[in-house]
N, CA and C atoms as an extended XYZ file, in Angstrom:
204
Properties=species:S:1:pos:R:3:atomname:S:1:resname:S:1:resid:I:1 pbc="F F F"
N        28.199       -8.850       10.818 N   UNK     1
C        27.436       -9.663        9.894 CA  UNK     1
C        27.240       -8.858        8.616 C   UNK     1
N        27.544       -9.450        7.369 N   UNK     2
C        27.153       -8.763        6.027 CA  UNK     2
C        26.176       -8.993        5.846 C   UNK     2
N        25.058       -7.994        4.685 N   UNK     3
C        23.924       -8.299        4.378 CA  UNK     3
C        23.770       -8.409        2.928 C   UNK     3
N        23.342       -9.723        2.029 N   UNK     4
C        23.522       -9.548        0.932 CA  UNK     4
C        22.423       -9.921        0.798 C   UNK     4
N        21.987       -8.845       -0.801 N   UNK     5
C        20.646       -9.052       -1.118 CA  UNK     5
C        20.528       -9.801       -2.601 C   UNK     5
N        20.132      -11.202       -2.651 N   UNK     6
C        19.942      -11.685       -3.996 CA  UNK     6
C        18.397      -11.640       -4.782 C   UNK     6
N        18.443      -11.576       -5.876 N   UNK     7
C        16.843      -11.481       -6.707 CA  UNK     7
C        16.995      -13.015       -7.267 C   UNK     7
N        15.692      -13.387       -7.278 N   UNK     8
C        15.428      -14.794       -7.824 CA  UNK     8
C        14.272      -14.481       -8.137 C   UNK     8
N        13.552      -15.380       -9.603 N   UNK     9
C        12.597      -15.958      -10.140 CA  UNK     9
C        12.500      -17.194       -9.513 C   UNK     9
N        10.824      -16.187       -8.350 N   UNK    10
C        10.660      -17.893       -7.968 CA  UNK    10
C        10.037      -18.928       -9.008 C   UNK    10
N        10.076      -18.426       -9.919 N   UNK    11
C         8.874      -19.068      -10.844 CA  UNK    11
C         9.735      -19.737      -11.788 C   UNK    11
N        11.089      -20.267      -11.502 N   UNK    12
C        11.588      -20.832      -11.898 CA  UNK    12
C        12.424      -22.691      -11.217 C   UNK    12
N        12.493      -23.778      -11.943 N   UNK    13
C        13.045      -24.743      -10.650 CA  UNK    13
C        14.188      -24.132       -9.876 C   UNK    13
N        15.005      -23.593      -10.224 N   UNK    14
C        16.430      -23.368       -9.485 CA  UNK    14
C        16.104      -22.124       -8.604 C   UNK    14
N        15.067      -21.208       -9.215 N   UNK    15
C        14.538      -19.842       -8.275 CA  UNK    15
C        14.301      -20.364       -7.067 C   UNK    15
N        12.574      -21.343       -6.933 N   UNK    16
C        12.079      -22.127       -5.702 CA  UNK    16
C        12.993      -22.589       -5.297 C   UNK    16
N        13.455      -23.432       -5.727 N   UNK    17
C        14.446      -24.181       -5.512 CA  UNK    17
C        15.502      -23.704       -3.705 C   UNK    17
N        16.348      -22.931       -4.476 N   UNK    18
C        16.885      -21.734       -3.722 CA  UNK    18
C        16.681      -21.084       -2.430 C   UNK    18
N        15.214      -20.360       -2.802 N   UNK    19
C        14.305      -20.041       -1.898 CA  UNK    19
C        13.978      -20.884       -1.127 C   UNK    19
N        13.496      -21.772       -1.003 N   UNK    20
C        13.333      -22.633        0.076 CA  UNK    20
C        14.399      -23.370        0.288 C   UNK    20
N        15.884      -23.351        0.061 N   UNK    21
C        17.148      -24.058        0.861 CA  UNK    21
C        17.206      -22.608        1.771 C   UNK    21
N        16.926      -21.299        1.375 N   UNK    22
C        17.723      -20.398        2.105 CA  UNK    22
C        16.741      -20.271        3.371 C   UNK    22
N        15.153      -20.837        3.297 N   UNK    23
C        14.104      -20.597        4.433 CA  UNK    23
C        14.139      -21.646        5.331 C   UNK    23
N        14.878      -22.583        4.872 N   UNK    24
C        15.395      -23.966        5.971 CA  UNK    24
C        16.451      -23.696        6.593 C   UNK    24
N        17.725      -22.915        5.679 N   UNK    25
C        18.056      -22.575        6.538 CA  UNK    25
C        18.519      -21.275        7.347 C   UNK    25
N        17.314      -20.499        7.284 N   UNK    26
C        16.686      -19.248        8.092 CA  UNK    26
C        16.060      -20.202        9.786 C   UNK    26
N        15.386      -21.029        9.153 N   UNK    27
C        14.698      -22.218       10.550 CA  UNK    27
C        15.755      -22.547       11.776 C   UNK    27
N        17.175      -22.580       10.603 N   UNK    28
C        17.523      -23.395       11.789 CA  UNK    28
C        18.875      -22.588       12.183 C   UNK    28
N        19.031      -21.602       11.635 N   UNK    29
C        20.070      -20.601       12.200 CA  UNK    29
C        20.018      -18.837       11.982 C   UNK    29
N        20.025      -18.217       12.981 N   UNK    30
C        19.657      -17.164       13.164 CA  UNK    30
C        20.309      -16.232       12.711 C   UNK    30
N        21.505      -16.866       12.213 N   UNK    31
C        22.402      -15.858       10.829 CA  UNK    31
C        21.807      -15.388        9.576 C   UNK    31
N        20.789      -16.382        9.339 N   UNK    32
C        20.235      -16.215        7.723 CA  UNK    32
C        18.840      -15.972        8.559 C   UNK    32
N        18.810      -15.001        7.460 N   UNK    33
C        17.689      -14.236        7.072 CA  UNK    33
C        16.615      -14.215        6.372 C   UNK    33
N        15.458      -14.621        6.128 N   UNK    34
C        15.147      -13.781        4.619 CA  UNK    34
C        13.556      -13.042        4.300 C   UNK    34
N        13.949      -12.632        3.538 N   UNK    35
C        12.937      -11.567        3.485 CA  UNK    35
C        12.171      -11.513        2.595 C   UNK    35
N        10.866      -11.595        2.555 N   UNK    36
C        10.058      -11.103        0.997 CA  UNK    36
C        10.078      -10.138        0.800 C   UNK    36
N         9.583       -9.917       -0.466 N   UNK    37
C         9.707       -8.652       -1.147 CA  UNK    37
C         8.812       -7.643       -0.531 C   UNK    37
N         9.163       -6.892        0.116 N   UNK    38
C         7.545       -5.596        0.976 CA  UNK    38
C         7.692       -4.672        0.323 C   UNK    38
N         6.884       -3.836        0.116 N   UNK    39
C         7.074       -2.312        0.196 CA  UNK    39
C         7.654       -1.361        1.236 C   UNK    39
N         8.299       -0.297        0.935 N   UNK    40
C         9.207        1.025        1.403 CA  UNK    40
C         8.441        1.189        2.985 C   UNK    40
N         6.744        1.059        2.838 N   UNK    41
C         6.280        1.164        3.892 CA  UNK    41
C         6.010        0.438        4.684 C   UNK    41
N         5.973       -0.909        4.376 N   UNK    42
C         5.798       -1.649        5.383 CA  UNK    42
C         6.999       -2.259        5.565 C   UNK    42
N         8.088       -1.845        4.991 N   UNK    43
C         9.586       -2.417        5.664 CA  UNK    43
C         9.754       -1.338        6.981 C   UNK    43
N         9.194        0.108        6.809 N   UNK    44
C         9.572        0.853        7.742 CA  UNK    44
C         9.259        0.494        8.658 C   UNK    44
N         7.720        0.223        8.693 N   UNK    45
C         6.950       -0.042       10.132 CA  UNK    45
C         7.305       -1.278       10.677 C   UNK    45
N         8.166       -2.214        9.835 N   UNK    46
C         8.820       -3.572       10.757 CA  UNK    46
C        10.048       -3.616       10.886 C   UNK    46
N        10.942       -2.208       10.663 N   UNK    47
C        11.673       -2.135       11.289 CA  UNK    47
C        11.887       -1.244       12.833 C   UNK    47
N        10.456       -0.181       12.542 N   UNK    48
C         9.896        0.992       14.020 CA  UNK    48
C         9.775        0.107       14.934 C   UNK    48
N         8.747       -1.177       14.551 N   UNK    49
C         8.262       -2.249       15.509 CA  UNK    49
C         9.844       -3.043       15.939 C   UNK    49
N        10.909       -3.503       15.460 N   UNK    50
C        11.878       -4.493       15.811 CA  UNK    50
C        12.554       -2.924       16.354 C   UNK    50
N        12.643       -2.392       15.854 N   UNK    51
C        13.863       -1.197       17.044 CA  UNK    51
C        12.894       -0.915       18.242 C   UNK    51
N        12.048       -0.796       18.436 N   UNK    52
C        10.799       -0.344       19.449 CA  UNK    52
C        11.293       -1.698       20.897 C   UNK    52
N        10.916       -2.844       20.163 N   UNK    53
C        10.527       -3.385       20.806 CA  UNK    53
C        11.958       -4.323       21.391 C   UNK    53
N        12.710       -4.685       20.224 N   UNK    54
C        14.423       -4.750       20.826 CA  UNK    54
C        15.657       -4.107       21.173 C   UNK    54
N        15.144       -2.833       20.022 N   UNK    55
C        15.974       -2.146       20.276 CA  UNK    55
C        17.529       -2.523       19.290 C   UNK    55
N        17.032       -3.364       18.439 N   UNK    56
C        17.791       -4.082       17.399 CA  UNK    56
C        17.639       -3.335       16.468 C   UNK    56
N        16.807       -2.804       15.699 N   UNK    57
C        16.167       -2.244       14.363 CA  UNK    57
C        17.494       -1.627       13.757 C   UNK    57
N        17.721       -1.462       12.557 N   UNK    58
C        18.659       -0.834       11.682 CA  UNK    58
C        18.191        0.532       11.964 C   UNK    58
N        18.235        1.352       13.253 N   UNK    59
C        18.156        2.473       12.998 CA  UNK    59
C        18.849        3.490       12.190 C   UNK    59
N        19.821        3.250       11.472 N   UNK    60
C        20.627        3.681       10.505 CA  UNK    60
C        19.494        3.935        9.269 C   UNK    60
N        19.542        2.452        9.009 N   UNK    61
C        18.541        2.964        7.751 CA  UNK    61
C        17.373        3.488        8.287 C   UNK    61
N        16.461        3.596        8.826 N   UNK    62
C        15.668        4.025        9.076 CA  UNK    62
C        15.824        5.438        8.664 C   UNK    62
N        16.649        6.307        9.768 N   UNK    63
C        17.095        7.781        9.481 CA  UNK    63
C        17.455        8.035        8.294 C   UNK    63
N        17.615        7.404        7.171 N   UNK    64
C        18.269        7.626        5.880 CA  UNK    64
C        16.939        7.314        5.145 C   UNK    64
N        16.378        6.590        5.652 N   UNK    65
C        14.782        6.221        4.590 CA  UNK    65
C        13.660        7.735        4.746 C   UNK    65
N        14.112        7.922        6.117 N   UNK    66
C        13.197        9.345        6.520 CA  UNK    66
C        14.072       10.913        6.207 C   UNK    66
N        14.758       11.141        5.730 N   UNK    67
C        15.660       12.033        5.708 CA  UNK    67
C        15.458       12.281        4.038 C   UNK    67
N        15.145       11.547        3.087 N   UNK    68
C        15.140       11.074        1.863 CA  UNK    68
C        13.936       12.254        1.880 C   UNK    68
């Protein structure tokens, strides 16, 4: 699976717009993703928690976020 990261103005019609086609369809298929904008630290701790607990977590990045 690739991961691509796009920036949008939600504060625009075509931004929202966007954003909510890509969170419908996040609902209804487990390919798409999406993510708000977090901080460095609280992306870490939800990715400690999803590797912890599935064992899924990008431990890759992780080690590269802590190694930094």
């Amino acid at each position: 699976m690739a991961t691509v990261n796009i920036t949008v103005n939600k504060d625009t019609k075509i931004g929202a717009s966007l954003i909510e086609i890509a969170r419908n369809l996040s609902r209804q298929y487990k390919s798409v993703v999406v993510h708000d904008e977090i901080s460095e630290e609280a992306w870490l701790v939800e990715e400690m928690k999803k590797s912890r607990k599935t064992g899924k977590g990008n431990k890759k990045k992780v080690i590269e976020f802590l190694s930094e």
